[in-house]
C-alpha positions as CSV (number, residue, x, y, z in Angstrom):
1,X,-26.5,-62.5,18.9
2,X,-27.7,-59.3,17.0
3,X,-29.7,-56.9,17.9
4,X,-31.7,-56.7,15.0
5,X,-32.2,-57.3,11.9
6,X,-30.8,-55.3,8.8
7,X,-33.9,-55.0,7.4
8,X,-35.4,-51.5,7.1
9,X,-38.9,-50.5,7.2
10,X,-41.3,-47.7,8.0
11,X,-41.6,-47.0,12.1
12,X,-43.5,-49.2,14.0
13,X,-46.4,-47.2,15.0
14,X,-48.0,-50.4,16.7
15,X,-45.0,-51.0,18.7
16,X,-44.4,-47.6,20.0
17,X,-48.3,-47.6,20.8
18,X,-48.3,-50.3,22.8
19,X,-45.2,-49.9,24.6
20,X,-46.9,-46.3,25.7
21,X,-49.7,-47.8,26.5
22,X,-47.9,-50.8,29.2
23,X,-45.8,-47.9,31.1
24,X,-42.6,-49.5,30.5
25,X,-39.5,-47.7,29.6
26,X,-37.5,-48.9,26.8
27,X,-34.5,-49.4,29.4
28,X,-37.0,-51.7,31.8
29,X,-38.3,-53.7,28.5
30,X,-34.5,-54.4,27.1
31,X,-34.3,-55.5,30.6
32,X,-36.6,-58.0,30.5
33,X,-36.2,-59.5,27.0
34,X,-32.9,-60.3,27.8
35,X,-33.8,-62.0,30.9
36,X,-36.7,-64.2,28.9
37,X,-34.0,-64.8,26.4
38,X,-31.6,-65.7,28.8
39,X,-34.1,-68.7,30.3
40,X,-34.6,-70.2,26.6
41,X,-30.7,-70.3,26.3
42,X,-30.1,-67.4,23.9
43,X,-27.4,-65.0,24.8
44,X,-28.5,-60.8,24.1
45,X,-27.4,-57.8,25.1
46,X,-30.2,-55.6,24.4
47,X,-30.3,-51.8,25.0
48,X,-32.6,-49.1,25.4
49,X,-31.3,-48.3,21.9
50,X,-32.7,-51.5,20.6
51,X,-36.2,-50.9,21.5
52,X,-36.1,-47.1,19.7
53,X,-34.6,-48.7,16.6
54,X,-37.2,-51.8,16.8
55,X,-39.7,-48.5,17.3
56,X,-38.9,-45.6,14.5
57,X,-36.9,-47.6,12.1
58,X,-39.0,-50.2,12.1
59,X,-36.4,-52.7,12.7
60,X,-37.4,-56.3,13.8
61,X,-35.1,-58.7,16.1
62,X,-34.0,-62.4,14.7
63,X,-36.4,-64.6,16.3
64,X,-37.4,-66.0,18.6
65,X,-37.0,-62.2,20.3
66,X,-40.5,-61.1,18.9
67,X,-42.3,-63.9,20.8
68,X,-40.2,-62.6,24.0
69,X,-40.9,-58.9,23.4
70,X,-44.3,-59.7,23.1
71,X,-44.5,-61.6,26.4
72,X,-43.0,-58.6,28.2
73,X,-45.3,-56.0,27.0
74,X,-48.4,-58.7,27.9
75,X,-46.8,-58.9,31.6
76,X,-47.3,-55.3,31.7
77,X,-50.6,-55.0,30.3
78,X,-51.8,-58.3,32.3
79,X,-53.0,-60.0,28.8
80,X,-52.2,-62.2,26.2
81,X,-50.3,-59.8,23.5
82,X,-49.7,-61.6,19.9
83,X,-46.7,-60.6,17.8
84,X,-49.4,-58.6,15.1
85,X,-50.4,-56.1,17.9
86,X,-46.6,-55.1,18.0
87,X,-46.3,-54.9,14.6
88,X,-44.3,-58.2,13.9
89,X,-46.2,-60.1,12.5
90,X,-44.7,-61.5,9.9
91,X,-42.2,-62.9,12.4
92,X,-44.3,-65.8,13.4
93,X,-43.1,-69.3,11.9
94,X,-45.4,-72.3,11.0
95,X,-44.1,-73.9,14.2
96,X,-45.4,-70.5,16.5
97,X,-48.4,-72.0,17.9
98,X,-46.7,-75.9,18.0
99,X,-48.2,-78.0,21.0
100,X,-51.5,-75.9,21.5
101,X,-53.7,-78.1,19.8
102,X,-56.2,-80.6,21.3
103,X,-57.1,-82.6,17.7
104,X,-60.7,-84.8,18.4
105,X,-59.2,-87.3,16.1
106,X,-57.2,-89.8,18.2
107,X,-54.3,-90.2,15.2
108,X,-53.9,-86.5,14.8
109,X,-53.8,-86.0,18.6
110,X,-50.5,-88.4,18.0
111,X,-49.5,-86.3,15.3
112,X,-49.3,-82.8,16.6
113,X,-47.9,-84.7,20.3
114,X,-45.0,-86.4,18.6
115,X,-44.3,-83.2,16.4
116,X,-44.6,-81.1,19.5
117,X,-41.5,-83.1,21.6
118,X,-39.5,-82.8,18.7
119,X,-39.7,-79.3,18.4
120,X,-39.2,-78.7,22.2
121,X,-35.8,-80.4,22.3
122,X,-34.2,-78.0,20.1
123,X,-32.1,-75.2,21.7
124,X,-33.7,-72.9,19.5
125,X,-37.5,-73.9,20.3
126,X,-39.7,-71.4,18.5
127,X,-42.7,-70.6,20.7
128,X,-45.8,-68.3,20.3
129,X,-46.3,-64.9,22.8
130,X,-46.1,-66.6,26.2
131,X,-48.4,-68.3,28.5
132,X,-52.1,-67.4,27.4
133,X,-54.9,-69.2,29.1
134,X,-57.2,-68.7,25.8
135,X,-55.3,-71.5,24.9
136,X,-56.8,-73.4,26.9
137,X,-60.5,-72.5,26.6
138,X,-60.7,-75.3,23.8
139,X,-59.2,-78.2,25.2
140,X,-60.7,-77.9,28.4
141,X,-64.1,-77.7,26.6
142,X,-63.7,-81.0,24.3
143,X,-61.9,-82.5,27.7
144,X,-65.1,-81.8,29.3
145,X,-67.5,-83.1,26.4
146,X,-65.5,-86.2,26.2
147,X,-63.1,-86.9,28.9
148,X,-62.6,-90.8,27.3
149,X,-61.8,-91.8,23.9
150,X,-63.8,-95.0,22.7
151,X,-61.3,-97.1,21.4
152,X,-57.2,-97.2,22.0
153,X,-56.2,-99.6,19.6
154,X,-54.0,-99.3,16.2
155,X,-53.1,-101.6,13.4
156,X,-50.6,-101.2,10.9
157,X,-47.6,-100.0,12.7
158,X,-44.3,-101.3,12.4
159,X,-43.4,-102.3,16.0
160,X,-45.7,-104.1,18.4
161,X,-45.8,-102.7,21.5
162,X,-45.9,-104.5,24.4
163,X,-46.2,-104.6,28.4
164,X,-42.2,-105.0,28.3
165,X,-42.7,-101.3,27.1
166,X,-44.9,-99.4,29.1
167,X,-43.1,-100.9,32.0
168,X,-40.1,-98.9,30.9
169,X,-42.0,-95.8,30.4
170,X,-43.6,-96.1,34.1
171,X,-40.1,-96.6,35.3
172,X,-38.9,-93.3,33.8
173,X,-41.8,-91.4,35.3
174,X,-41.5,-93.0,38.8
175,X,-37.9,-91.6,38.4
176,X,-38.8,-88.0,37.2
177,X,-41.4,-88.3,40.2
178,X,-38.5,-89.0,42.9
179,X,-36.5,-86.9,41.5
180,X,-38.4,-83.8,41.2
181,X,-39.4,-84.4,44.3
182,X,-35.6,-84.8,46.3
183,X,-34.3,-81.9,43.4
184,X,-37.2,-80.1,41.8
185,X,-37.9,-79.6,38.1
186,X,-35.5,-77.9,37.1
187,X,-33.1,-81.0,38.1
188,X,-30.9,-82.5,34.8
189,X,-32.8,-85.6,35.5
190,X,-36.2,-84.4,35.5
191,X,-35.4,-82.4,31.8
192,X,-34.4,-85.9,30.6
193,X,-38.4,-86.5,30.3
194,X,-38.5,-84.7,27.3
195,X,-35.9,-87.3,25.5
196,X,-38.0,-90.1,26.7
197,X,-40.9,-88.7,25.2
198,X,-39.0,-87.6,21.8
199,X,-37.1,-91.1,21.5
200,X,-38.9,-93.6,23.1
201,X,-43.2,-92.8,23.6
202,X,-43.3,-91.4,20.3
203,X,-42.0,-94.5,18.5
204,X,-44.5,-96.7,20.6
205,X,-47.3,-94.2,19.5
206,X,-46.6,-95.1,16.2
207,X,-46.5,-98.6,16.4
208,X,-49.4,-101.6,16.8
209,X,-51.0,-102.2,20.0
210,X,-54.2,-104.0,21.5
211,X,-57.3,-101.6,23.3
212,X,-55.9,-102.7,26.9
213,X,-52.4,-102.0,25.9
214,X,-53.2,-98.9,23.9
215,X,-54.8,-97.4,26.9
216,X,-52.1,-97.9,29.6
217,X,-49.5,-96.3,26.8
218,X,-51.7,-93.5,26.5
219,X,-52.1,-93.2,30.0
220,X,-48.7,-93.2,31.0
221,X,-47.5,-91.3,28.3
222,X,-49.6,-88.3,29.5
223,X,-48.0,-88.9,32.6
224,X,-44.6,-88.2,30.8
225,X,-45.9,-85.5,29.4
226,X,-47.5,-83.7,32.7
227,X,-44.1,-84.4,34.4
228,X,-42.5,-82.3,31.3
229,X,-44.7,-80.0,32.1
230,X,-44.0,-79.4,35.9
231,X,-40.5,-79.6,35.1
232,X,-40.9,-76.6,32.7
233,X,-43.4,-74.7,35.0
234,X,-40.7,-74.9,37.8
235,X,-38.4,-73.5,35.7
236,X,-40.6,-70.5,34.5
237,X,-40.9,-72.0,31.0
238,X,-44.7,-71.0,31.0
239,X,-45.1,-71.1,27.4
240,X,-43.9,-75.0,27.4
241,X,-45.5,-75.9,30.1
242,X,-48.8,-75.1,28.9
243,X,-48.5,-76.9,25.6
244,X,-46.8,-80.3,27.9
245,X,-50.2,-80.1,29.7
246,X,-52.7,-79.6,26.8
247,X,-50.8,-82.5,25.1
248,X,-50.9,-84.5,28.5
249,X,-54.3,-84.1,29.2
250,X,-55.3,-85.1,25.3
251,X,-53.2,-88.4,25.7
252,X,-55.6,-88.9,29.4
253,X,-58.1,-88.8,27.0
254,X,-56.7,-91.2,24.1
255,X,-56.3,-93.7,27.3
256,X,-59.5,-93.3,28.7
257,X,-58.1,-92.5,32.2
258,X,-60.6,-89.9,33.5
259,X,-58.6,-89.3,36.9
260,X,-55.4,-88.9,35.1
261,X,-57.1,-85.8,32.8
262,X,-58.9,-84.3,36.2
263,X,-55.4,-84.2,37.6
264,X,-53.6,-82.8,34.8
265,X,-57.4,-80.5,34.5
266,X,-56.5,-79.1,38.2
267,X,-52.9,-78.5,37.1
268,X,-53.8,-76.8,34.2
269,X,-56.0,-74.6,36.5
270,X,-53.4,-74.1,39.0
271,X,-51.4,-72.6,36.3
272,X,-53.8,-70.1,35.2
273,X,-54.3,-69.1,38.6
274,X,-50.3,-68.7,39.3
275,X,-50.0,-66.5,36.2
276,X,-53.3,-64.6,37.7
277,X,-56.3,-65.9,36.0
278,X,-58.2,-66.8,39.4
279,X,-61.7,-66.6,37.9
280,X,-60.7,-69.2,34.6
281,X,-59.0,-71.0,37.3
282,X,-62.3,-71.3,39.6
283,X,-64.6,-72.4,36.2
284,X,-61.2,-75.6,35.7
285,X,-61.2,-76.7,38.6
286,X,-65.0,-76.8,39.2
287,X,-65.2,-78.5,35.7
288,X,-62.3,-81.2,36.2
289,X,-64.3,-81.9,39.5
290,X,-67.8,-82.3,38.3
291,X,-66.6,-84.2,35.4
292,X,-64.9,-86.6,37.3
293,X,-67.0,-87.0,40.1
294,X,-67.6,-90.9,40.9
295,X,-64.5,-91.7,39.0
296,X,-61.5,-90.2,40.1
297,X,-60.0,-91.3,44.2
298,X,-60.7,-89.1,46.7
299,X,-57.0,-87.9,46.8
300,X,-57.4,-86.6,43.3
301,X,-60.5,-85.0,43.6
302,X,-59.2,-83.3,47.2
303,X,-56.4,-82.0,44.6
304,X,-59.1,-80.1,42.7
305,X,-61.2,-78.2,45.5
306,X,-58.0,-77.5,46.9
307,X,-57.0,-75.6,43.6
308,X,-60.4,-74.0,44.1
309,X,-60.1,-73.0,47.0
310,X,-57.2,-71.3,46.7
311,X,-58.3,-69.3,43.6
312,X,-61.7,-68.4,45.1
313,X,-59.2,-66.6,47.6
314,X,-57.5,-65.1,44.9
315,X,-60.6,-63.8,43.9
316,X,-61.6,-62.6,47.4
317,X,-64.3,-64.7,47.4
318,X,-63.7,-66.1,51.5
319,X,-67.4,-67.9,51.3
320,X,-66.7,-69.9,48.1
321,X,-62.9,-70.3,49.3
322,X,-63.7,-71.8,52.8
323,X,-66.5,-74.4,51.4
324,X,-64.1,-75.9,48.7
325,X,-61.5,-76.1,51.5
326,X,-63.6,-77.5,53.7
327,X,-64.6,-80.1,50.6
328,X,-60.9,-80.9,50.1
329,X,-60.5,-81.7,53.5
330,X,-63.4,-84.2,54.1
331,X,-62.3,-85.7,50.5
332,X,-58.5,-85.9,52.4
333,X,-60.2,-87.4,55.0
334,X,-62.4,-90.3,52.8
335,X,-58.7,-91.1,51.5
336,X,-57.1,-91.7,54.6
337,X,-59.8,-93.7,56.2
338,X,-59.5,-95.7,52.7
């Protein structure tokens, strides 16, 4: 792959500005963009020399390297970094910010899920600047408003779906679920989710189905989606992760299944706190809790002040840390005495 691009241009003040400002030497960055590069599948061989000509010539890199430059400067500064404050702007493609959207309308939640799974199964997957938990900030908020769509039913597609069909859906996600389990995520089998989702939940997304049927599809295609998700979080794919659990936790809500969303809720939290947002993670859980409260098993909702717990420690908050432990464990003991 090339190093960059033959396009010349005046120095990239931004870029230089920034890179100053994160500590890192241009040696230490090339370092690390090859590494990110190297997880999506792309082969580079970038130098020190590559981040001075991307500097004072102005030169930009062949995507998708902006998005991974970016997410190595934002390590370093501990923030969010988007491809304008490094002075590549015009890098980003319509398909940057694919996935991150949690639509209130129930057919355009379909639409930007379906477009997201086909974009993610391409080698060449074009993503935004790496994980950013502002990206979550809106669908945990409409998640929270309305954790349950009204209705699950559609007319006017061109397959009727059926129980025959779901049945083969749970099937594959009892099998991701074994298998992540004996292998991990990162397992051949576990990636395989993605293809189900792609080739056979999107079709039966598009087709006709009854409210009862409409909801378990929904329901167990978040499921799908949430396993995608783990499989990419084990696997360091942050970025891809995220948008699997956004997506996941919008088809929860398409099905109605207000456990399902607190899970995936608590998951979502858990990831913001692993990448080290322990505060946003404290205000998830607490919300997927509260929210779910009287609806979700006590095994689900031990899940969530467990997730609290641990982030209130992350914050070095021990009061707040050892009362949500202590809630997770009576809620762990309700569930085993059920």
């Amino acid at each position: 792959m090339a190093s960059t691009s033959r396009r010349k241009r005046p120095p990239n003040a931004d870029l230089d500005r920034l890179i100053e400002t994160c500590g890192a030497s241009h040696k230490s960055l090339a370092l690390r963009v090859n590494q990110l590069a190297q997880q999506a599948g792309l082969e580079t061989d970038y130098s020190h020399t590559s981040i001075a000509n991307w500097c004072q010539r102005g030169m930009i890199p062949k995507w998708p390297v902006p998005t991974f430059l970016a997410q190595a400067i934002a390590e370093r500064l501990g923030r969010p970094v988007a491809l304008g404050e490094i002075g590549m702007g015009d890098a980003e493609t319509p398909d940057a910010d694919v996935g991150l959207d949690f639509p209130r309308d129930r057919a355009d939640a379909v639409r930007v899920a379906t477009s997201f799974w086909s974009f993610v199964n391409r080698r060449d997957f074009l993503t935004g600047s790496g994980f950013a938990v502002s990206a979550f900030t809106t669908p945990v908020t409409r998640w929270l408003v309305t954790p349950a769509d009204e209705a699950a039913d559609v007319a006017g597609g061109k397959k009727q779906v059926g129980r025959a069909d779901l049945e083969e859906l749970r099937d594959a996600a009892d099998e991701a679920r074994r298998w992540d389990s004996k292998y991990g995520g990162g397992n051949w089998k576990a990636n395989s989710v993605t293809v189900c989702l792609q080739e056979r939940a999107a079709p039966l997304l598009r087709g006709s189905f009854t409210d009862a049927v409409g909801r378990d599809l929904f329901s167990v295609t978040s499921e799908l989606s949430r396993l995608a998700g783990w499989t990419a979080f084990d696997v360091g794919q942050h970025d891809v992760a995220q948008r699997h659990f956004i997506q996941a936790l919008r088809l929860a809500r398409a099905g109605g299944d207000v456990e399902l969303g607190c899970y995936v809720l608590t998951t979502m939290a858990m990831q913001s706190l692993l990448r080290g947002f322990g505060s946003e993670a404290v205000d998830m859980a607490q919300g997927a809790f509260e929210r779910a409260k009287g609806q979700a098993a006590p095994r689900v909702l031990a899940f969530t002040k467990l997730i609290e717990a641990r982030a209130h420690a992350r914050e070095r908050d021990a009061r707040a840390a050892s009362r949500a432990l202590a809630a997770s464990e009576d809620l762990l003991g309700q569930a085993d005495a059920a």
